[in-house]
Structure formats: C-alpha cells, structure tokens
N, C-alpha and C positions, 0 to 999 in steps of 0.2 A: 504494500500500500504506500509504503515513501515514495517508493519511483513514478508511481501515481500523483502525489504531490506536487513531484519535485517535476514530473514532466507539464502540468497543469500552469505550472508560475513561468519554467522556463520558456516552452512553444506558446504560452500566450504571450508574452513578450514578442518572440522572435518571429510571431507571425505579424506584429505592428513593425516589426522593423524590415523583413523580407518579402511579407506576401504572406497570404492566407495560404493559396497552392504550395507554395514552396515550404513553406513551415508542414501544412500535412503532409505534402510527399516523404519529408524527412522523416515525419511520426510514423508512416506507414512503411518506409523502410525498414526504420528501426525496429516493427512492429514484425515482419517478414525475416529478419534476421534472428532477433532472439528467437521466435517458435524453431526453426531450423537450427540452432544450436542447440536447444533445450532435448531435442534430440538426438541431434546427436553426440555432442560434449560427452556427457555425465557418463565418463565408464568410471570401475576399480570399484573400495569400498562405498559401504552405504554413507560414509562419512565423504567424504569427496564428491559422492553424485549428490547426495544435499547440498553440500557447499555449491558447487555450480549449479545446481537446480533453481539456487537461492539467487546468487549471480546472472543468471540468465532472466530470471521470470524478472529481475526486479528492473534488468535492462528493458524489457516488452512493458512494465509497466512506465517506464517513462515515454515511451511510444504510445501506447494507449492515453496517458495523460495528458500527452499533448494533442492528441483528437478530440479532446472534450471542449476545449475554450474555440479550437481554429473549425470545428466543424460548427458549432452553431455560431459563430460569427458569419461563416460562408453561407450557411443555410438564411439565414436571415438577410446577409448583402446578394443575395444571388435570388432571391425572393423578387419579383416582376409587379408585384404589390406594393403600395406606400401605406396601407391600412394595417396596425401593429397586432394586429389579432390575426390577423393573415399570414404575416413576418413571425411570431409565435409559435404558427400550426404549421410552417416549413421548417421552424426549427423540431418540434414534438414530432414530423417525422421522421428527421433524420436520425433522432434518438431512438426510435423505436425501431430501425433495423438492427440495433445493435443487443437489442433483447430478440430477436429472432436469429440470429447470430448466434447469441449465447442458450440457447433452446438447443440450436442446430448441434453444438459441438456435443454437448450430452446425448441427443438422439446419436453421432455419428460414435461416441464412443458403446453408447448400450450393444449398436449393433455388432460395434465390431468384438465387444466383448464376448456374444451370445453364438457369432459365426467363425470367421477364419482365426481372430484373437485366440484362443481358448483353444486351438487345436493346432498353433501354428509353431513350427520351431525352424527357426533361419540357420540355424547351426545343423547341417544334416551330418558331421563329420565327427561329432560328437554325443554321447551319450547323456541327456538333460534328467536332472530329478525328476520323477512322478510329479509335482509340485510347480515344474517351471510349464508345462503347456503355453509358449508362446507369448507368456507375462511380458517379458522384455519388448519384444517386436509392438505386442498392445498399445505398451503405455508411450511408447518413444512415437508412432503413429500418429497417436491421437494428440500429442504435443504438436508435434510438426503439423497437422492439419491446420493448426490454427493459424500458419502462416498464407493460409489461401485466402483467405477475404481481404486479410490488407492487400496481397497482392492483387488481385481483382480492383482494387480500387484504385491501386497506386497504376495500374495499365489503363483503368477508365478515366483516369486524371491529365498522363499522355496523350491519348486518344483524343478528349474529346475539345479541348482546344481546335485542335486540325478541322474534327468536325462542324464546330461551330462558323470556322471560320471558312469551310467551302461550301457550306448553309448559306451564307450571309453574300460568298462572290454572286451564288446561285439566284438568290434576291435582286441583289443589285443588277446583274445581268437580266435577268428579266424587266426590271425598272427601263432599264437602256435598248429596249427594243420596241 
C-alpha cells in the first residue's frame, strides 16, 4: 500500500509537469513490468521469494498509484461535456473498469486453479512431491497475467492518437471537397 501512496503524490505531480498521456504510459509500464517480474524473479527460499514478492508488488503499486490521480484527471479533460455531472460520470467510468479488472483476475485464477493449474508440472525431468501439482506454474501465471490490461492500454494509448488524428484528416478532407 506505500507504493500506492507514494505512486498517487508522485504521477500526480509529474502528470502537471509532462502530460497526463505521458505520466500514464509511464504508470502502465511500470505496471507491465513489475507483474512480469513478480513472476518471474522470486526463485530459492521462501525467504527471498517474499522479499522480492514484496519488492516487486510494491514497485506495480506505485504504477497503479499513479493511475488513480492521471486517469481521472484525463477522464474528466477528455470529457466533450462542460456540464460537471457529466465530467463526474466519465470519471465513475473509468473507475469502474478497474473493478471489472479486478473481478477478472480472480475469475482467471479460480479457473486456472480448478483446470491445467492443479495438474500441471513444467519440470517433466524431475520427480515433484504428491503436494507440488503444478502450484508453482499457478501462482507465477496468475501474477504475470496481471501484466495484460496495463498493457492493452499502454498499446490503446499508442494507437489511438494516430487514430484520432487520421479521423480528423478524414473530416477535414471531406470539409474540402
């Protein structure tokens, strides 16, 4: 929860100083890195995979933190409404994919618990306790999964610049004819 804090003080700042886009791109990289190390990092003792579990999550949380100030400032300046009740309910939705987000990654771990999880061992060269069925492969999965939605947004952030802006020749070209 500090990296959450501390990502919350710092990208609100640094999105009045760089840019709204540019401060989230940076949160949602951040956000795409740590889940992908949190997977894969943490080998040895169970003392060292905490320690980096702890190091890692708390780097995704200052990713995360800084999408809280820079997304609804963007939800709100990116609103085509001047009516603050309208600029409100664009920010109320953008908060709310991230509880459908956070639904998702539970539905994806139950399933993967109940299917390939539970039966799976990546080590075929080796002989695993009755006990390990696949536990490793599980939980390092369902970490790393969480690196897909930042990135989904951090390429819809790319993206959709170009597209607005060959939206808008499209426009104009037709204006001129």
């Amino acid at each position: 929860f500090m990296g959450t804090i501390v990502g919350m003080i710092c990208f609100g700042a640094m999105g009045d100083l760089v840019g709204r886009n540019a401060g989230l791109l940076v949160c949602q990289y951040i956000q795409v890195a740590g889940a992908l190390l949190q997977g894969v990092v943490p080998w040895g003792g169970s003392t060292s995979v905490y320690c980096l579990l702890i190091t890692v999550r708390t780097f995704i949380g200052i990713g995360a933190g800084g999408v809280y100030p820079l997304a609804a400032a963007k939800a709100a300046e990116d609103s085509t409404a001047v009516d603050p009740v309208h600029k409100a309910q664009s920010v109320a939705w953008a908060f709310l994919w991230r509880n459908v987000g956070a639904i998702f990654v539970w539905v994806n771990f139950l399933m993967m618990y109940y299917t390939i999880g539970a039966h799976c061992d990546l080590r075929p060269w080796t002989n695993p306790p009755a006990d390990y069925e696949g536990s490793q492969f599980s939980w390092r999965y369902v970490l790393m999964f969480g690196a897909l939605a930042p990135a989904l947004v951090a390429i819809s952030m790319h993206v959709q610049p170009h597209f607005v802006k060959d939206r808008e020749k499209k426009r104009i070209k037709g204006w001129n004819q």
